[in-house]
C-alpha positions in Angstrom: 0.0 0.0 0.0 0.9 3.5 -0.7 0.6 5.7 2.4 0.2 9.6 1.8 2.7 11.5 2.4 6.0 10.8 2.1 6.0 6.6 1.5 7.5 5.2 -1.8 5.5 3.2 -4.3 5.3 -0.3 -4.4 7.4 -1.7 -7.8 10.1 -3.4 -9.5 13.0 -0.3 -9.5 15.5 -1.9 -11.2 13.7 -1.2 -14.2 13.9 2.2 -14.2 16.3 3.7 -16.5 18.6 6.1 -14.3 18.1 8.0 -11.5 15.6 10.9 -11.3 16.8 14.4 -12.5 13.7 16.0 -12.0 13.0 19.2 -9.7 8.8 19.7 -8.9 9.2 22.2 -6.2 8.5 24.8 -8.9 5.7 22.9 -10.2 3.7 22.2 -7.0 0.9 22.0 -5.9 -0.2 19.7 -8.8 -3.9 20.0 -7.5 -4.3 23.0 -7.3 -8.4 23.7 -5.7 -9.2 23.3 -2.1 -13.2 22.7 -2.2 -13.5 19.4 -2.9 -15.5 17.1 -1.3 -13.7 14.4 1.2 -15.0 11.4 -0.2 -14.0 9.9 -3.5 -17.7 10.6 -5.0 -19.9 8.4 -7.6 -20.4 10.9 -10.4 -17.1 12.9 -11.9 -15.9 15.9 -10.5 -13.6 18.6 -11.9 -10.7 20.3 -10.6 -7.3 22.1 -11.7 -3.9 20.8 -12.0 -0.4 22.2 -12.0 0.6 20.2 -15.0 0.3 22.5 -18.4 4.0 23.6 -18.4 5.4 21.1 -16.8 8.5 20.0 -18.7 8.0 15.8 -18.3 4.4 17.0 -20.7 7.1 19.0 -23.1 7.3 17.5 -26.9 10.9 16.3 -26.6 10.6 15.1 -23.4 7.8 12.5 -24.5 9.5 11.6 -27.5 12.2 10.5 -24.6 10.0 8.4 -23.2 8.4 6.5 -26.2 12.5 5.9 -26.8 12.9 3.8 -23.2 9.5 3.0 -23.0 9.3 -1.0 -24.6 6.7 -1.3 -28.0 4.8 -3.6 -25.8 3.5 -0.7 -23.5 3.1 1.5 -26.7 -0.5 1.7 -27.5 -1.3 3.1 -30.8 -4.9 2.9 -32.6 -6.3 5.1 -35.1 -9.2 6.6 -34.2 -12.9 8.2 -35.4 -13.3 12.1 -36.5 -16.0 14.4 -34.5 -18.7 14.3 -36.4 -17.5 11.4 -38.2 -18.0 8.4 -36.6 -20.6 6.2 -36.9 -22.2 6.6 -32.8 -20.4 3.1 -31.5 -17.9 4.7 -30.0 -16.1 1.3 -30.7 -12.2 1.0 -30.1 -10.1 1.4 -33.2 -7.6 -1.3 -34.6 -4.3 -0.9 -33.3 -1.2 0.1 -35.4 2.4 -1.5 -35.9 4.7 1.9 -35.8 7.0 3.3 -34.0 6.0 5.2 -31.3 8.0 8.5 -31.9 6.8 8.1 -35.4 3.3 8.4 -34.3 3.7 10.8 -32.0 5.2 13.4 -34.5 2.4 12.5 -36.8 -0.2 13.4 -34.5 -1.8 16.3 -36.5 -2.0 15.1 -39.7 -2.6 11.3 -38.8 -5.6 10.6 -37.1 -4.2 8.1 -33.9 -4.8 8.0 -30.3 -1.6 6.8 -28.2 -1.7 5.2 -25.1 1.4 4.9 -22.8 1.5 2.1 -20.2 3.4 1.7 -17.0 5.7 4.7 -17.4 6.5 4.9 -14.0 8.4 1.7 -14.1 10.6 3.1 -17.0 11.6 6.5 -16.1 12.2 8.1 -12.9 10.7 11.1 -13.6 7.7 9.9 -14.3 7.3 8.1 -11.0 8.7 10.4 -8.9 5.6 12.4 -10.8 3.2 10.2 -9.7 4.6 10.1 -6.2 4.3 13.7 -6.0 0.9 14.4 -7.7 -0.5 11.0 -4.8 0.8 13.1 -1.8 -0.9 16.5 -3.2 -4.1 14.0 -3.6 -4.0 12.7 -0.1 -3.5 16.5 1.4 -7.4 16.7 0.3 -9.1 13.2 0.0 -8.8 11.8 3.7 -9.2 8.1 2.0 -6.6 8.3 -0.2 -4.3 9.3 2.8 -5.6 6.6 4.9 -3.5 4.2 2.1 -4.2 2.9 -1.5 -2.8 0.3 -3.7 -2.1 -0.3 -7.2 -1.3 3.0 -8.6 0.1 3.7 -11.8 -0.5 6.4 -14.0 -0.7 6.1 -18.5 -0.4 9.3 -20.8 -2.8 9.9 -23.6 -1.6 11.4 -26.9 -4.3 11.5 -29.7 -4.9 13.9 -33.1 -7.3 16.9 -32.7 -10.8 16.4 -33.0 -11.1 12.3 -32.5 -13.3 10.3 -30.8 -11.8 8.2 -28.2 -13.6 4.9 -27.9 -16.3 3.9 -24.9 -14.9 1.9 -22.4 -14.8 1.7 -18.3 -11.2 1.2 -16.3 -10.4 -1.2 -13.8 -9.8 1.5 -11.4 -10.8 5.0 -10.3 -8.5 7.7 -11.5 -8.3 11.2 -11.9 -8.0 12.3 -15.8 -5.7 15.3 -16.2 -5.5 17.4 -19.2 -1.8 18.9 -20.4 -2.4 20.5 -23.2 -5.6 21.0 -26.0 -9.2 20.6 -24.6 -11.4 17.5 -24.4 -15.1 16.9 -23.6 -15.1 14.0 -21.4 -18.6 12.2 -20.8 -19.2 9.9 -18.5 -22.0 7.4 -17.2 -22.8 5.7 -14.0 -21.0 2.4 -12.8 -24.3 0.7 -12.3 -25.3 0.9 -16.0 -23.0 -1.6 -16.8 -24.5 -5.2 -16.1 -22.4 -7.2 -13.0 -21.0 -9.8 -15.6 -19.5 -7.1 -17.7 -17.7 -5.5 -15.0 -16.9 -9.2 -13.3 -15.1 -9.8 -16.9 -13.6 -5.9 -16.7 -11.8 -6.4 -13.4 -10.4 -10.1 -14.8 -9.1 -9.5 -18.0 -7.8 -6.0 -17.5 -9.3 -5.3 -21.0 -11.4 -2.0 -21.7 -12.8 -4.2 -24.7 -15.1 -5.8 -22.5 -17.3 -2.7 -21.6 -19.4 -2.1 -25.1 -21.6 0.9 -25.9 -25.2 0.6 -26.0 -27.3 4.0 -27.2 -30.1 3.4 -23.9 -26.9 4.7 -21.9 -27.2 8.2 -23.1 -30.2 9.0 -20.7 -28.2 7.3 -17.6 -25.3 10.0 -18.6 -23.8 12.6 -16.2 -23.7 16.6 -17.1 -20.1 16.4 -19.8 -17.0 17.7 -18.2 -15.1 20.0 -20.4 -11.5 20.5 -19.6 -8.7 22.6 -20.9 -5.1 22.9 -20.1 -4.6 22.4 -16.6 -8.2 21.0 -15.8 -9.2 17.3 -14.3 -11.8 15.2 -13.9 -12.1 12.2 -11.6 -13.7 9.0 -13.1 -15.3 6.8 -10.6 -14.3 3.1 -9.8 -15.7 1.2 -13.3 -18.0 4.5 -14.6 -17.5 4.2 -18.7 -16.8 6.9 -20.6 -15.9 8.0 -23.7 -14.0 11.4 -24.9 -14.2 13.7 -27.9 -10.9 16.1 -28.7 -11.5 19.5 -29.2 -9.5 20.2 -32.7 -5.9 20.7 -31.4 -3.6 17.7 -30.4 -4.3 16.7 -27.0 -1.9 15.5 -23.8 -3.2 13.9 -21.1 -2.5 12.3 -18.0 -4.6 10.0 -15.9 -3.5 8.4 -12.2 -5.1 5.4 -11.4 -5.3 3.5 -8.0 -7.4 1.4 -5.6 -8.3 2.4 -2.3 -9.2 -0.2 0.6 -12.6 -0.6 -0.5 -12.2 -0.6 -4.1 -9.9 -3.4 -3.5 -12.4 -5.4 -1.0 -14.9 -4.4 -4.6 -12.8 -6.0 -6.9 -12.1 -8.9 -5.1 -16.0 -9.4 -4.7 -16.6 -9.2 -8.5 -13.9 -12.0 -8.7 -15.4 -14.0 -6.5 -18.5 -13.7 -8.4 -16.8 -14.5 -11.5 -15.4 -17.4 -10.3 -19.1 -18.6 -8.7 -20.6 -18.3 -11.9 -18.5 -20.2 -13.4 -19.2 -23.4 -10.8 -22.3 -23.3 -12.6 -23.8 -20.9 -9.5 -25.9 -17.6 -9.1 -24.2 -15.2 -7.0 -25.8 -12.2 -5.3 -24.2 -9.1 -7.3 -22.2 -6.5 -4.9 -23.9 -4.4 -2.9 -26.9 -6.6 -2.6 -26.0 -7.7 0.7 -23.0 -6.7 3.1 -22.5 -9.6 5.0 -22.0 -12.0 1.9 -20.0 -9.0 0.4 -17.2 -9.3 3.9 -17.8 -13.3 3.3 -16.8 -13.3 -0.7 -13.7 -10.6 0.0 -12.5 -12.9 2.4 -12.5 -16.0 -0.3 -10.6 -14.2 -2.8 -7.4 -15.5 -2.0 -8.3 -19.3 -1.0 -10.1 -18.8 -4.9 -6.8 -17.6 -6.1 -4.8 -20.2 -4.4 -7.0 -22.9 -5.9 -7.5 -21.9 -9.2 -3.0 -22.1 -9.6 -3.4 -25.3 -7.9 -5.6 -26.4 -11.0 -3.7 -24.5 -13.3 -0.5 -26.3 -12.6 -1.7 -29.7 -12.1 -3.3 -28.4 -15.5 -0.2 -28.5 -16.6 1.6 -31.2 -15.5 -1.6 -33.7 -16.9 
């Protein structure tokens, strides 16, 4: 767990290359409003970051980046045009090229670049992330108490594309660097307890698909500039469209206690269902909530078991 202020995150470092060079006293705070509510809520909220000159978000500092970050953690799909597109909001196919390549072509190839695990390439990144978790637990008393799994991913994509519909596997808070984005997002409990049971297991946004009887579920959009945030709660979907400038963006995931105890219900769940059984989704009833959290890791334990006798067969 990752305890606010001051601890270090959790991580293989000998994958970093080099030791951090980077200075943020000059940059802090990177959240930068004090009335926010304590709890992490269950519809987005916006807010302002320190982050739109920040030299780590600079054009030859990312093109650094995709040079130490491996191909495998380069994300690159093309992507619809606002306007465009033909209202599925479905994920594009993803592209063979090089990542700096892409990058440059940005405005006059329409792509939408993810980055993945960062933090475990660069030291500047992470020490970032570290920084940007300790101005988030000065105002969110949970995230203080401790959280787990962070990590944080950088978005590059072409001016004026539609970034497909999907939910994440965490909450996170969605910060925009530079150009402007309309970000809209729908309630968690939309999605049906199977989708979200196959969400938290594959890791794969792919498994959360649109479906147009969403759009009266949907929360008021969140428009944000440079220097503006939203938060996405645990599993809400969402979907973006760019305004028509290229657009830099930075989102930091993480789980907190009870997202955690969450997730490891919606395993659990998974794991029933498929014994052939009819589990009770979460939140129907606490007590078999606490029971399932609790089997998560005798589930885990068995399921290798199987695996590896799997295996030897």
């Amino acid at each position: 767990a990752y305890s606010c202020p001051g601890a270090a995150i959790d991580g293989d470092d000998a994958r970093l290359r080099g030791p951090s060079t980077m200075s943020t006293a000059t940059h802090r705070p990177l959240i930068q409003q004090a009335d926010l509510p304590e709890a992490l809520p269950d519809a987005p909220i916006k807010l302002r970051n320190g982050l739109s000159e920040h030299p780590l978000f600079a054009p030859e500092r990312i093109k650094e980046l995709l040079r130490r970050l491996p191909a495998k953690h380069t994300e690159i799909r093309s992507v619809e045009t606002a306007g465009a597109d033909a209202g599925g909001y479905a994920r594009g196919p993803r592209l063979d090229m090089d990542g700096v390549e892409a990058f440059e072509g940005l405005e006059t190839r329409r792509t939408w670049m993810l980055l993945h695990e960062t933090w475990k390439y660069d030291a500047d990144y992470k020490q970032l992330l570290e920084d940007y978790l300790e101005d988030l637990g000065t105002r969110f008393p949970i995230i203080r108490r401790g959280i787990h799994d962070m990590g944080c991913w950088m978005f590059l994509s072409s001016g004026s594309s539609v970034v497909h519909f999907h939910a994440d596997g965490d909450q996170s808070f969605l910060n925009n660097v530079r150009g402007g984005k309309t970000v809209y997002v729908y309630p968690t409990d939309i999605l049906p307890e199977t989708v979200i049971e196959n969400l938290v297991h594959k890791q794969d946004q792919g498994e959360v698909v649109y479906d147009p009887a969403y759009e009266a579920h949907m929360h008021e959009p969140v428009h944000l500039g440079p220097g503006e945030s939203a938060f996405l709660p645990l599993y809400a979907p969402h979907r973006v469209t760019n305004y028509d400038s290229l657009c830099i963006s930075w989102n930091v995931g993480f789980h907190t206690r009870d997202s955690r105890r969450r997730r490891n219900v919606h395993l659990v769940n998974r794991d029933l269902r498929s014994m052939g059984l009819s589990p009770s989704a979460y939140g129907e009833a606490t007590w078999r909530d606490a029971v399932k959290a609790r089997m998560h890791l005798p589930i885990r334990v068995k399921n290798k078991v199987l695996r590896t006798l799997r295996l030897k067969a």
